[in-house]
Structure formats: structure tokens, C-alpha cells
BALOBA-1460 file (C-alpha; in Angstrom, 3 decimals):
// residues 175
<rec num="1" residu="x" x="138.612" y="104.160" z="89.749"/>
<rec num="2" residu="x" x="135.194" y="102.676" z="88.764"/>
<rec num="3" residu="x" x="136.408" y="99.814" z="87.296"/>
<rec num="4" residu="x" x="140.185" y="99.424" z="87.921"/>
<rec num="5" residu="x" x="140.933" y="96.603" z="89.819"/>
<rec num="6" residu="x" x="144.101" y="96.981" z="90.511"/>
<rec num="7" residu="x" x="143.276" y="100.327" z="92.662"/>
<rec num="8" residu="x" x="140.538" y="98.502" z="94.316"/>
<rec num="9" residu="x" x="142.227" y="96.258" z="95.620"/>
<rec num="10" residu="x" x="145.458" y="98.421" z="96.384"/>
<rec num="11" residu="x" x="142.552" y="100.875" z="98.283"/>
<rec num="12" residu="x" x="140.862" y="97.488" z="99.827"/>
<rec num="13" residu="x" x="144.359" y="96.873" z="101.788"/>
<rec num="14" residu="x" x="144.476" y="100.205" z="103.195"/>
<rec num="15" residu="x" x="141.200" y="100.303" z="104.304"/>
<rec num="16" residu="x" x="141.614" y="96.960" z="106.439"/>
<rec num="17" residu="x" x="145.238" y="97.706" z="107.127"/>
<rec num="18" residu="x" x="143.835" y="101.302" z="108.926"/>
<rec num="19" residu="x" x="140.893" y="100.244" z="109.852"/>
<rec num="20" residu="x" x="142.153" y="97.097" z="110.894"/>
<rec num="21" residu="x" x="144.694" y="99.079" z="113.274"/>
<rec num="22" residu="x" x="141.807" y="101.185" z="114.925"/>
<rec num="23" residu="x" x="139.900" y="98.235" z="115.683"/>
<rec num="24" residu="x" x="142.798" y="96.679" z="117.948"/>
<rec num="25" residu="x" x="142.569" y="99.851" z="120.106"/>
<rec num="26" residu="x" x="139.273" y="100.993" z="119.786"/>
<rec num="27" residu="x" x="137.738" y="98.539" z="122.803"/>
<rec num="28" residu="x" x="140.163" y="99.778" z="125.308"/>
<rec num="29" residu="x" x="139.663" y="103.318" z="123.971"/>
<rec num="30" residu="x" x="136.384" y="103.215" z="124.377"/>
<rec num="31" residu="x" x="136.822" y="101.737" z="128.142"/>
<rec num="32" residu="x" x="135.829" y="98.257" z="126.918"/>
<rec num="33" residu="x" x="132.420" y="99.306" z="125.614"/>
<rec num="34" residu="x" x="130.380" y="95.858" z="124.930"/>
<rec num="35" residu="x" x="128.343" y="97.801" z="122.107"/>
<rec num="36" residu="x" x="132.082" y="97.824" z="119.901"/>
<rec num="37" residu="x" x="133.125" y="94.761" z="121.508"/>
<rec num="38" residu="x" x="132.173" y="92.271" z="118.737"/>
<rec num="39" residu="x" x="134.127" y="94.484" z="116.033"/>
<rec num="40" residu="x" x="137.385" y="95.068" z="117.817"/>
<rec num="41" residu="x" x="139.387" y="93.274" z="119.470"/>
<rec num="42" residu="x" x="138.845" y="92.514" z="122.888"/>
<rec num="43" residu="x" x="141.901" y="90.695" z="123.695"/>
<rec num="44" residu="x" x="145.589" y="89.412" z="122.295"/>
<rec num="45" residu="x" x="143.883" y="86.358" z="120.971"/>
<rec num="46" residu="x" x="144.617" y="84.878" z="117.589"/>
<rec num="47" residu="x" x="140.704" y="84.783" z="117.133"/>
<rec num="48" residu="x" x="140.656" y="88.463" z="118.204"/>
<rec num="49" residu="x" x="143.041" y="89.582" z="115.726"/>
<rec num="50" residu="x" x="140.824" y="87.416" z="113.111"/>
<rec num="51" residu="x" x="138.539" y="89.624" z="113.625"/>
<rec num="52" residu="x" x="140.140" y="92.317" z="113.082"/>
<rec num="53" residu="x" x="140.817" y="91.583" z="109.321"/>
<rec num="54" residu="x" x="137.302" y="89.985" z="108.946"/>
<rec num="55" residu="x" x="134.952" y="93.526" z="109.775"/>
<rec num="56" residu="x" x="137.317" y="95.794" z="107.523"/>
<rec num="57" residu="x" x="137.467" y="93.255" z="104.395"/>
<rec num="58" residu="x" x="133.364" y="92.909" z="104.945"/>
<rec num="59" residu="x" x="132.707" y="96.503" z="105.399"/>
<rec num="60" residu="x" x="134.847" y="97.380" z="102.119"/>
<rec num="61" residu="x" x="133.203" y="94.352" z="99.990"/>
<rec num="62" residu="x" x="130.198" y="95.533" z="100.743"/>
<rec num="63" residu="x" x="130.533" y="99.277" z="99.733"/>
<rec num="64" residu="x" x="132.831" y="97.819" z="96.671"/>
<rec num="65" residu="x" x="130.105" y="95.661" z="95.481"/>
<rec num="66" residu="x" x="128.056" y="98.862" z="94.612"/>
<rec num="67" residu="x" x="130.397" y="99.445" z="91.440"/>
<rec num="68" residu="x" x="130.967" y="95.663" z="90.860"/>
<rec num="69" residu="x" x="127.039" y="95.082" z="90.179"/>
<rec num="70" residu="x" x="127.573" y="93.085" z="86.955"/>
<rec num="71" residu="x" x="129.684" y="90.834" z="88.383"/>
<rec num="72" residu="x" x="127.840" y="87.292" z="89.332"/>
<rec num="73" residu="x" x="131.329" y="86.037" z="90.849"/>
<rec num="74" residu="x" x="131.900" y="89.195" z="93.319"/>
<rec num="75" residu="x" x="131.159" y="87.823" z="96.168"/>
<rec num="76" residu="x" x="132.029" y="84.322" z="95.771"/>
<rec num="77" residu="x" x="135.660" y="85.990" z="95.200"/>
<rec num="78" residu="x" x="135.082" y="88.117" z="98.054"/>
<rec num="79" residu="x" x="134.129" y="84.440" z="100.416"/>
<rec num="80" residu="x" x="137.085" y="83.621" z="98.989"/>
<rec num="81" residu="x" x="139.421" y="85.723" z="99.464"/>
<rec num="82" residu="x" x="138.392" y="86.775" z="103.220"/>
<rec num="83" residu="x" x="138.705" y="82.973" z="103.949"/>
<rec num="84" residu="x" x="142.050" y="83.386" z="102.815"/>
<rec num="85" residu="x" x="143.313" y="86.163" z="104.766"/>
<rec num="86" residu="x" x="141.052" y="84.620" z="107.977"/>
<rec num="87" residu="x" x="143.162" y="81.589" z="107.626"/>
<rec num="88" residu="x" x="146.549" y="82.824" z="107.131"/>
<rec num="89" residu="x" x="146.809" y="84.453" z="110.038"/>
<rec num="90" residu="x" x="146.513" y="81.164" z="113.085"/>
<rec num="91" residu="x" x="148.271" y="79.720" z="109.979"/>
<rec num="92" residu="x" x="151.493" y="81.735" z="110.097"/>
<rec num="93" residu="x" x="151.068" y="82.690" z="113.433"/>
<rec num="94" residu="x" x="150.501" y="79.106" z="115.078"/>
<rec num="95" residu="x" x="153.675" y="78.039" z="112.259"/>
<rec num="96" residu="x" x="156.235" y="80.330" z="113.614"/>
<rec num="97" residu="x" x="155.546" y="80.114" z="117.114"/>
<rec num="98" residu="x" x="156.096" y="76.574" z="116.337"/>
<rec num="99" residu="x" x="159.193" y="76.735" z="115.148"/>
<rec num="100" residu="x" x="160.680" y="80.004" z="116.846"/>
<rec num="101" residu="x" x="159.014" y="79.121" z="120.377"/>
<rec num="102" residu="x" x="158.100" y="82.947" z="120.963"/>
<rec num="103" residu="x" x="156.080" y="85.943" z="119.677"/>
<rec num="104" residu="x" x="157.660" y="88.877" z="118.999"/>
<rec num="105" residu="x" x="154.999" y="91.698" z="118.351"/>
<rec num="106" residu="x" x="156.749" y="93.074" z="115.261"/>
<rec num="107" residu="x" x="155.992" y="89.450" z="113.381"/>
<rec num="108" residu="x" x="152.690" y="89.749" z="115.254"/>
<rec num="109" residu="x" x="151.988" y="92.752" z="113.464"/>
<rec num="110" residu="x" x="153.097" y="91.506" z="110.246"/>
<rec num="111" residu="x" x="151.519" y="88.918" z="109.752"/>
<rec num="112" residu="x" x="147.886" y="90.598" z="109.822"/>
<rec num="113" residu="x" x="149.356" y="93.003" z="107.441"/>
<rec num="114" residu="x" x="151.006" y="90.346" z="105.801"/>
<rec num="115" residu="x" x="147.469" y="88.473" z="105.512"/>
<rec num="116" residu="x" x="145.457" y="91.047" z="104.439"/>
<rec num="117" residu="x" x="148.087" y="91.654" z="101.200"/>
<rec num="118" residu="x" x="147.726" y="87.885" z="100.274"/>
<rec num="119" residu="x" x="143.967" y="88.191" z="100.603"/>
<rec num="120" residu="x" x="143.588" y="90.914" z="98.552"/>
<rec num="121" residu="x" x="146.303" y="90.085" z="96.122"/>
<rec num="122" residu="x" x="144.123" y="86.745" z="95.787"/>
<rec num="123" residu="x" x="141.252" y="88.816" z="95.248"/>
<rec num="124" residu="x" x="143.217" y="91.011" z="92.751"/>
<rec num="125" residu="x" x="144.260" y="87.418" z="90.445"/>
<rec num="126" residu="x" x="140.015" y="86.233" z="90.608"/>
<rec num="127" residu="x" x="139.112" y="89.321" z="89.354"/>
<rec num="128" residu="x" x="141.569" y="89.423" z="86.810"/>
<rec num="129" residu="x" x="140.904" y="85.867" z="85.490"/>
<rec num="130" residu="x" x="137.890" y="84.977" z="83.754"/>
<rec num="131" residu="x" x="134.707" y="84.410" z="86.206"/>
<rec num="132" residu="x" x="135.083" y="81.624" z="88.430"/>
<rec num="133" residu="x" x="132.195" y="79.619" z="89.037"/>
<rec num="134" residu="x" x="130.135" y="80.749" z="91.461"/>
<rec num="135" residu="x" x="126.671" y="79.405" z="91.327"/>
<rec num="136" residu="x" x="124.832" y="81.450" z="94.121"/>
<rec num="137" residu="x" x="126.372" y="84.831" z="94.905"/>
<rec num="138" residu="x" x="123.348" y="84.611" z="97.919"/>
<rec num="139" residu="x" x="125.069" y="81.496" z="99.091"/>
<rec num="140" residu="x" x="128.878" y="83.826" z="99.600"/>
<rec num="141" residu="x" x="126.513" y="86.577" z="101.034"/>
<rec num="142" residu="x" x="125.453" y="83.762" z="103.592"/>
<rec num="143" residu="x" x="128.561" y="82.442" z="104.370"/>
<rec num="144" residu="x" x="129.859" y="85.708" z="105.653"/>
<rec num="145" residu="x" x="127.115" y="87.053" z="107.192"/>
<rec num="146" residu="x" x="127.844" y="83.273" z="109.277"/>
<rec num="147" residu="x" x="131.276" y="83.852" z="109.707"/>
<rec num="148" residu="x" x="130.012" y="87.506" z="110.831"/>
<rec num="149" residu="x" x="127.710" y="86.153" z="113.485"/>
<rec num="150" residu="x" x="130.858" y="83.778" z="115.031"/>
<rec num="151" residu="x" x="133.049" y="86.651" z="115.359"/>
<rec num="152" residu="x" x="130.143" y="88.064" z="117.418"/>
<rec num="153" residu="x" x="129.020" y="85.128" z="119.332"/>
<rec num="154" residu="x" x="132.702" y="84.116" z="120.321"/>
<rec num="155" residu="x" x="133.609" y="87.648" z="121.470"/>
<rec num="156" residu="x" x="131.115" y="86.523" z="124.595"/>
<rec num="157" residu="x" x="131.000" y="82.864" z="124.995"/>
<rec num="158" residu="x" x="134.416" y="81.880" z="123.756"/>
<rec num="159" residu="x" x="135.857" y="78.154" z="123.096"/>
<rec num="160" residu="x" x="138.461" y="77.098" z="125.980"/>
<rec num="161" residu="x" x="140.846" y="76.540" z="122.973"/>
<rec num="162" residu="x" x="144.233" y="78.158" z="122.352"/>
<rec num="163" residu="x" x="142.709" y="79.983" z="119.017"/>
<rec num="164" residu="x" x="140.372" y="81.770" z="121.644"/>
<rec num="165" residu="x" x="142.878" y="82.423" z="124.629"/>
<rec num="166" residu="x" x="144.537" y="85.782" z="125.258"/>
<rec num="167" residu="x" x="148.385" y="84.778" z="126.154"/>
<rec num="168" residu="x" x="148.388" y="87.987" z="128.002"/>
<rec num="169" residu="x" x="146.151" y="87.142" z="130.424"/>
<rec num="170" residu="x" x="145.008" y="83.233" z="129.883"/>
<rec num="171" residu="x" x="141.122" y="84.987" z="130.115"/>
<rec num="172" residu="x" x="139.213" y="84.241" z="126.744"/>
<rec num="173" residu="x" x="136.921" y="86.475" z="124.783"/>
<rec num="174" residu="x" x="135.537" y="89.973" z="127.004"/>
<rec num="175" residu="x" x="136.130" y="89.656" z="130.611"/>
């Protein structure tokens, strides 16, 4: 499995699509512990289930990049494709709720799953193709340790914007 894509990727979807799944529960398992708070979801929010692709997708790129040394494009890929998959899911959720007018939790469901198998199949087609251009892997790195530290700072002081707002309960980020 050392270098075959293909299963990387394949194993890269599982790992967020399980570990993705934990992290809804895990904050109310837990009794809404503020120490897991900024991993899991906290709420129903679109931002909140984000979140819940972002930390699996980062966790896995980063213990995937330990066999992927040699590649100067990993991480710019990686940027990439976790973009992707961050904004497909307001995307397609936002999209059908504007046409269908409701939220069934099956589609909600789906679609993160759905999101994480474009992202990764993304991922899958970069690799694949010859190097893109990425002229500072430290730049990627950046990036998502950023988009690492919003995920955290918007779990406690939360935007009063739709993204942010739990239709459940109308309360935004932990209570």
C-alpha cells in the first residue's frame, strides 16, 4: 500500500467517513466536553458538519504525507482537495434546500459522505496526473493549519449567519 494511490485514497474516505461519523456524536457523548468541542460537532450547523470532514481529511493527510515524502505537490493537492470537499457541502446543502424547501436527514447525511468521495476522488485524479504546480508546499501547510484555527475559533464565537446557525435550536456554535 506504500505507494498505491488508488488504496490511499479508497482508505482516506473511510477514515473521514468513520471518523467523520464519531465526531458528530462524540460532543454529546462526552456531555458536551469544551476540550473535544472544536473537533466535533457541537451543533446541526452546516459549519459544524464542515468540520466534521475538515479534522478527519487533516488528520489522515498528515499521517499519509509520511509515505508521500517525495512528493513537492502533496500538500498543495491535499489544500486542494479539502477545499473541495469543505465547499461542497453548504454547496449542495444550501442548493437543495433551495430548491426542495426542506432537509431530510438521509440527504443530510449524504451529502457529507457524498463530499468527502468527490474530495478524495479529486485528490485521487492530482495524484494521478503529472505534478501540479505547487510552489510552496509550506504555503498549503499554512493554509490549513488557518482553516484549522477557524474551525476552532468559530466553535466559540460564531458569525450570526445562517452557515453558523443550528436549525435545531436557532443557538450558534457551543451553548
Amino acid at each position: 500500500m506504500k505507494r498505491d494511490i488508488r488504496l490511499w485514497q479508497f482508505f482516506g474516505f473511510g477514515v473521514a467517513s468513520l471518523l467523520g461519523t464519531v465526531l458528530h456524536f462524540l460532543y454529546d457523548w462526552l456531555d458536551g466536553s469544551l476540550w473535544v468541542a472544536s473537533f466535533s460537532g457541537v451543533n446541526e450547523s452546516t459549519w459544524e458538519h464542515m468540520k466534521l470532514l475538515f479534522w478527519p481529511m487533516l488528520i489522515f493527510a498528515i499521517g499519509q504525507s509520511f509515505f508521500f515524502r517525495d512528493r513537492d505537490d502533496f500538500w498543495c493537492v491535499k489544500l486542494r482537495g479539502t477545499a473541495l470537499g469543505l465547499t461542497l457541502i453548504p454547496a449542495l446543502f444550501y442548493g437543495y434546500n433551495g430548491i426542495i424547501g426542506k432537509s431530510p436527514d438521509w440527504l443530510n447525511i449524504g451529502i457529507f459522505f457524498i463530499s468527502a468521495a468527490i474530495a478524495y476522488a479529486y485528490e485521487y485524479r492530482e495524484f494521478k496526473r503529472e505534478r501540479i504546480k505547487c510552489s510552496s508546499p509550506k504555503t498549503a501547510i499554512t493554509a490549513l493549519i488557518l482553516i484549522g484555527l477557524l474551525f476552532v475559533i468559530f466553535t466559540f464565537v460564531s458569525p450570526r449567519i445562517n452557515l453558523f446557525k443550528d436549525p435545531l435550536t436557532s443557538t450558534y456554535g457551543v451553548n
